[in-house]
C-alpha positions in Angstrom: -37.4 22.5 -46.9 -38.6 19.6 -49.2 -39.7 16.7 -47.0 -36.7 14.3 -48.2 -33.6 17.0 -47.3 -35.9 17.3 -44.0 -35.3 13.5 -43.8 -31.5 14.1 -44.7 -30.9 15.9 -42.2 -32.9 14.4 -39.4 -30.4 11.0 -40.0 -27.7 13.5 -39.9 -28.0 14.9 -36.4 -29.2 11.0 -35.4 -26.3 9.9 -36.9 -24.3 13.1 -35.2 -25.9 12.3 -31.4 -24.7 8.3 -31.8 -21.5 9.4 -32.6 -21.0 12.0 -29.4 -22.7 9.1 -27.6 -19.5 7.4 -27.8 -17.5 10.0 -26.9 -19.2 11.7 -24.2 -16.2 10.3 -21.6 -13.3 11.3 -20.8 -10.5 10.3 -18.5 -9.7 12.8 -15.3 -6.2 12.8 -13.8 -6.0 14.1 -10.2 -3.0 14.3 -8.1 -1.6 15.3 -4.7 0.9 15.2 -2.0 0.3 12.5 1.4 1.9 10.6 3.8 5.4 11.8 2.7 4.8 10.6 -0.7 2.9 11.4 -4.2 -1.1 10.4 -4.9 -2.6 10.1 -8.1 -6.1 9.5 -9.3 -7.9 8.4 -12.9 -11.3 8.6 -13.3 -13.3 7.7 -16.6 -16.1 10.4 -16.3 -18.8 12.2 -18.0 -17.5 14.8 -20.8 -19.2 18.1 -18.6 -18.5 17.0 -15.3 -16.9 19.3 -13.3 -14.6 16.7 -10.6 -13.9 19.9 -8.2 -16.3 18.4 -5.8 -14.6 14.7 -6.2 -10.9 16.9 -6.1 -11.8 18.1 -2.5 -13.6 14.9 -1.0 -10.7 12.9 -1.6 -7.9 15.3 0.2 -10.2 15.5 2.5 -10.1 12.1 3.2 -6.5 11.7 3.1 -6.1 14.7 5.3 -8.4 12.5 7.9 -6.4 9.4 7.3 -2.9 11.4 7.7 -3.9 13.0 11.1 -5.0 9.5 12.4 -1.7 7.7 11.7 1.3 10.2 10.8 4.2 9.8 12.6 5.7 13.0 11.6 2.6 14.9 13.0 2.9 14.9 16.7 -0.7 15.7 17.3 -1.7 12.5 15.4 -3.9 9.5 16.8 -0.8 7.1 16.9 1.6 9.8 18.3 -0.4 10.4 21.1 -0.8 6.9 21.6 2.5 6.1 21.5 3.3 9.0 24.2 0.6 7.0 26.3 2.9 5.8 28.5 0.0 4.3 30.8 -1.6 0.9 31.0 -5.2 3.2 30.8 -7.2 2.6 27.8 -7.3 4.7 24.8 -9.5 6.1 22.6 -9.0 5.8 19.1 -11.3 6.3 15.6 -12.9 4.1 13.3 -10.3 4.5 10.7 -7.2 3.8 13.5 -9.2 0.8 14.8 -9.9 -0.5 11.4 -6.3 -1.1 10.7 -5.2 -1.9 13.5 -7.6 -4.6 12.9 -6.0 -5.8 9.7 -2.3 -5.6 11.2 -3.4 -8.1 14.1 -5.1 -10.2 11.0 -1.9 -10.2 9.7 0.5 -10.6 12.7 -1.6 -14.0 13.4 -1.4 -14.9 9.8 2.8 -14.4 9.1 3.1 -15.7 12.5 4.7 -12.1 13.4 6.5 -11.3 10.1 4.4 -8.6 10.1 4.3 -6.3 13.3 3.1 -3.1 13.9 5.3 -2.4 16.9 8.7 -2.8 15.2 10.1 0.8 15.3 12.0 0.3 18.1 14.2 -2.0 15.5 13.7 0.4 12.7 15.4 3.6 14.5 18.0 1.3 16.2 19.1 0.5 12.7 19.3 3.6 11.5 16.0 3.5 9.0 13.9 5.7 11.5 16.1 9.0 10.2 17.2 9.9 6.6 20.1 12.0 8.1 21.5 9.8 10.8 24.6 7.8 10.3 23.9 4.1 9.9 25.8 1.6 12.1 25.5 -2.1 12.9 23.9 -2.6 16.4 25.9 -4.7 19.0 23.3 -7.2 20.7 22.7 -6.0 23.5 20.9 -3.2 22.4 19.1 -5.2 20.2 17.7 -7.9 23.3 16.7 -4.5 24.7 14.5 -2.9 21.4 12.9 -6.6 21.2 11.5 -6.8 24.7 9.3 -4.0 23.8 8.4 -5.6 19.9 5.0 -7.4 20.3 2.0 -6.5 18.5 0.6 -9.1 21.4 1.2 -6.1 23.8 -1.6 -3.7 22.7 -5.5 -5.1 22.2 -8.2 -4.1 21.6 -11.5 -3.3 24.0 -15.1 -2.3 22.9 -15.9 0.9 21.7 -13.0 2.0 20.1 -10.4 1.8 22.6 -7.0 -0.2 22.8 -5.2 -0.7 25.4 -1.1 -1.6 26.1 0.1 -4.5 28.8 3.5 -2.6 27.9 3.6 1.4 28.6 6.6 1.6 26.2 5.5 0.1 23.6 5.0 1.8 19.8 3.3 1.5 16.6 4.0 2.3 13.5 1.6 1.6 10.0 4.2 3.2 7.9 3.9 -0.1 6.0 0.2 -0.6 5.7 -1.4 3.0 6.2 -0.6 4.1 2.6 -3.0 0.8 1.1 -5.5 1.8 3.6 -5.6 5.1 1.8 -5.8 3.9 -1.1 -8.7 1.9 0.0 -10.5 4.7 1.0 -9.6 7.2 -2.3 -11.6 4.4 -4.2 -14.3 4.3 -1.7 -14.7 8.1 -2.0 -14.7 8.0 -5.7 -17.0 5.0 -5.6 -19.6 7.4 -3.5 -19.6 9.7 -5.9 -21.1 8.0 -8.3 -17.7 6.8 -10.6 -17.3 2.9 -11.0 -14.0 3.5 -13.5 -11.0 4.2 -11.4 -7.2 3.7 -10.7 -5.8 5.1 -7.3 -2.2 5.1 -6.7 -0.6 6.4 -3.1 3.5 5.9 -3.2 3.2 2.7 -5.8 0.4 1.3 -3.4 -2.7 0.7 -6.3 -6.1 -0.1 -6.9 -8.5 -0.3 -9.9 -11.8 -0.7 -10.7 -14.1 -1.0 -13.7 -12.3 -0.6 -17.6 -9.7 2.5 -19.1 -11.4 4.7 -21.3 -10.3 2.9 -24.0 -12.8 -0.6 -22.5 -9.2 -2.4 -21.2 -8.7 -3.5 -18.1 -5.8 -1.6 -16.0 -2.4 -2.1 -16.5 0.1 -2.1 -13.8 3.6 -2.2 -14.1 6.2 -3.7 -11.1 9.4 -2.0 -10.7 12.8 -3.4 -12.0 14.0 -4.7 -8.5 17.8 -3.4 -8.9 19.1 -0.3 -7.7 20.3 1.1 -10.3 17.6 1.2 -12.2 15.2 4.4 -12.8 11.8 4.5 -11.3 9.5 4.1 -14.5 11.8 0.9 -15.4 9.1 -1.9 -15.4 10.2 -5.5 -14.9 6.3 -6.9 -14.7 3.0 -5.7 -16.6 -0.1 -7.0 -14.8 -4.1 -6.4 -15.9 -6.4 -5.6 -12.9 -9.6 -4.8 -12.2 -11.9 -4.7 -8.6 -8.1 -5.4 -7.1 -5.2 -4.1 -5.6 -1.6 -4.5 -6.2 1.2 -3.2 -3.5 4.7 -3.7 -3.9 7.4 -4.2 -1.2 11.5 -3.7 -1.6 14.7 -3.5 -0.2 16.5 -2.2 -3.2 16.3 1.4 -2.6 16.8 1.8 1.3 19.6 0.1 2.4 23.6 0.5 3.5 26.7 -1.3 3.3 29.3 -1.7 6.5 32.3 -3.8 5.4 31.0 -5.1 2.2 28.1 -6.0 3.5 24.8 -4.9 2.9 21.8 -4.4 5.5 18.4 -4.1 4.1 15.7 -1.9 6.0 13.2 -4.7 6.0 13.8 -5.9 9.9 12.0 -9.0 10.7 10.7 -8.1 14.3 11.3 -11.5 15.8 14.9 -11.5 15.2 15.9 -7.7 15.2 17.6 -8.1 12.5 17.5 -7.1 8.8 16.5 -10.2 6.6 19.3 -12.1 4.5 16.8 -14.2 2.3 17.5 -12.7 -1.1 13.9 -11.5 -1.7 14.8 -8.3 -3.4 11.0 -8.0 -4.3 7.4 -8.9 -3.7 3.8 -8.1 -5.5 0.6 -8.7 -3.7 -2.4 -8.7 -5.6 -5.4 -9.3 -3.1 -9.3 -7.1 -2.9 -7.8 -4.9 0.1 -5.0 -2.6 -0.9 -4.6 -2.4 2.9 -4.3 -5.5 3.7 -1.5 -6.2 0.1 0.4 -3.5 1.6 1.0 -5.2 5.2 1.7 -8.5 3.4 3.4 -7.5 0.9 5.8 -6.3 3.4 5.2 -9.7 5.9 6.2 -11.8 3.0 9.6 -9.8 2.1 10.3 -10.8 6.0 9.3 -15.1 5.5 11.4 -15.5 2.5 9.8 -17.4 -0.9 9.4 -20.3 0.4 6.6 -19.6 3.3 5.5 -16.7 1.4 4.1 -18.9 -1.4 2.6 -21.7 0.6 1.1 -18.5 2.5 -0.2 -17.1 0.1 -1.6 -20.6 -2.0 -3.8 -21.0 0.7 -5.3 -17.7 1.5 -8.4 -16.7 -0.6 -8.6 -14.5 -3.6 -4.7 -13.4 -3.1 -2.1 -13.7 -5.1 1.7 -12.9 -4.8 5.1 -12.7 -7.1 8.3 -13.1 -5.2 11.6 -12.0 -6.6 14.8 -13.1 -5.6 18.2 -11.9 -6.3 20.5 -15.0 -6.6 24.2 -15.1 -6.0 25.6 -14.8 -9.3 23.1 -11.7 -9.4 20.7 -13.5 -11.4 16.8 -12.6 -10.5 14.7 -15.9 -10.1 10.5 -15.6 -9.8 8.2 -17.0 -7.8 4.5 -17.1 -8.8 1.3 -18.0 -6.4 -0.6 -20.7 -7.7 -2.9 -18.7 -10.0 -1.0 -15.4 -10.3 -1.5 -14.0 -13.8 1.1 -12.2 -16.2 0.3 -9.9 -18.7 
């Protein structure tokens, strides 16, 4: 070969290498079944890696999390403890203690809008079971649930135990536990060695680093009505390094004389809320702790929620609320962005 073809084709295959380079990524879907709900991964990785590995350290995880805080599994952490009818302590692990941890953050923060021991309220309502026929409580019964609904009643000691001034008293983290797995997917995915990432667990998200495409994630909040589908977006935000979780009474509620009883109880009443938040989108660095207060702020109305929410750090929140006439009116934390 004459030296200049030589020199042809050299810039060819330099030319050729730059231009795989570039395209030496690709985007990885994985997906699963937890906590009574759907999970679903994207990963920007390399073009030959083989995610197997990453496939299995994630259920893994999520099987750890689910036998930790499942109600449905009887041999779970938080069933056990809630069959501890004792005033002994209890053992429980670092992943129990660590939201536990965040739910007493947030019961002292909403003032008790958020409260982990609330099931007694939930089940009296008829929200505890799919199948059971829903009926308005008289108020006696209620007075009754409530003397056992304080998140007061269960602290913590050192080394990983808790311990209850109340023997019958429950918890539930059916409305934080998902965020904490999502939390913990990320961390997982983060160890091994990806920095590109969306997790979602049940609409409970997080994202870090760019799409293969360079953008930022998008996320889109739900339509708040109930008749419409589930892929019906009302809100696109852009995230990156943050989560997003989204709390609503538009899909879980019934109607007893033309009136309608949301599922969202707020556990220092007993009672399900009447403040017209239909809707609320917490955007904060913990989807664990966006999860609980997402739910805490459906409970204090817009109002609180927003002054809340304006002076806590690095969170932001958008409150819905379905007016009379049907109309849908939002409310935006101070520096809550919009696509």
């Amino acid at each position: 070969m004459l030296p200049k073809q030589k020199t042809i084709v050299s810039i060819f295959f330099v030319a050729l290498l730059l231009f795989a380079g570039c395209n030496l990524k690709k985007e990885v879907i994985l997906t699963g079944k937890t906590m009574g709900t759907n999970w679903r991964v994207k990963v920007v990785a390399g073009h030959f890696d083989n995610t197997e590995k990453l496939d299995k350290a994630i259920k893994k995880r999520l099987l750890e999390i689910n036998q930790s805080m499942s109600l449905y599994d009887k041999e779970s952490e938080i069933c056990k403890l809630n069959a501890h009818r004792s005033l002994k302590k209890f053992h429980v692990s670092n992943d129990f203690l660590a939201v536990f941890k965040t739910g007493k953050k947030l019961y002292m923060e909403t003032s008790g809008a958020w409260d982990a021991t609330i099931r007694p309220l939930v089940n009296l309502w008829g929200f505890g079971d799919a199948e059971r026929e829903k009926e308005v409580p008289d108020e006696s019964n209620i007075k009754r649930r409530l003397f056992h609904v304080s998140f007061e009643s269960v602290r913590i000691l050192d080394n990983n135990f808790l311990v209850k001034t109340d023997p019958d008293v429950t918890l539930d983290f059916g409305s934080i536990a998902k965020g904490f797995g999502v939390d913990q997917v990320a961390g997982v995915i983060k160890e091994n060695g990806y920095s590109d990432l969306i997790v979602e667990i049940g609409g409970e998200v997080y994202a870090s680093g760019r799409r293969l495409d360079g953008k930022n994630w998008r996320i889109g909040i739900n339509m708040p009505d109930k008749n419409s589908s589930f892929n019906e977006v009302y809100k696109v935000i852009t995230i990156s390094e943050k989560a997003v979780a989204t709390s609503g009474d538009y899909r879980n509620f019934f109607e007893k004389q033309k009136k309608t009883y949301s599922h969202v109880i707020d556990p220092r009443t007993g009672r399900p809320v009447e403040n017209g938040v239909v809707s609320v989108s917490v955007i904060a660095g913990s989807c664990t702790y966006a999860d609980g207060l997402a739910t805490a702020l459906m409970v204090m109305g817009h109002d609180k929620g927003i002054e809340l929410v304006n002076k806590t750090k690095n969170v932001e929140c958008l409150i819905i609320v379905k007016e009379k006439d049907g109309t849908l009116t939002n409310y935006f934390s101070r520096n809550f962005n919009e696509e």
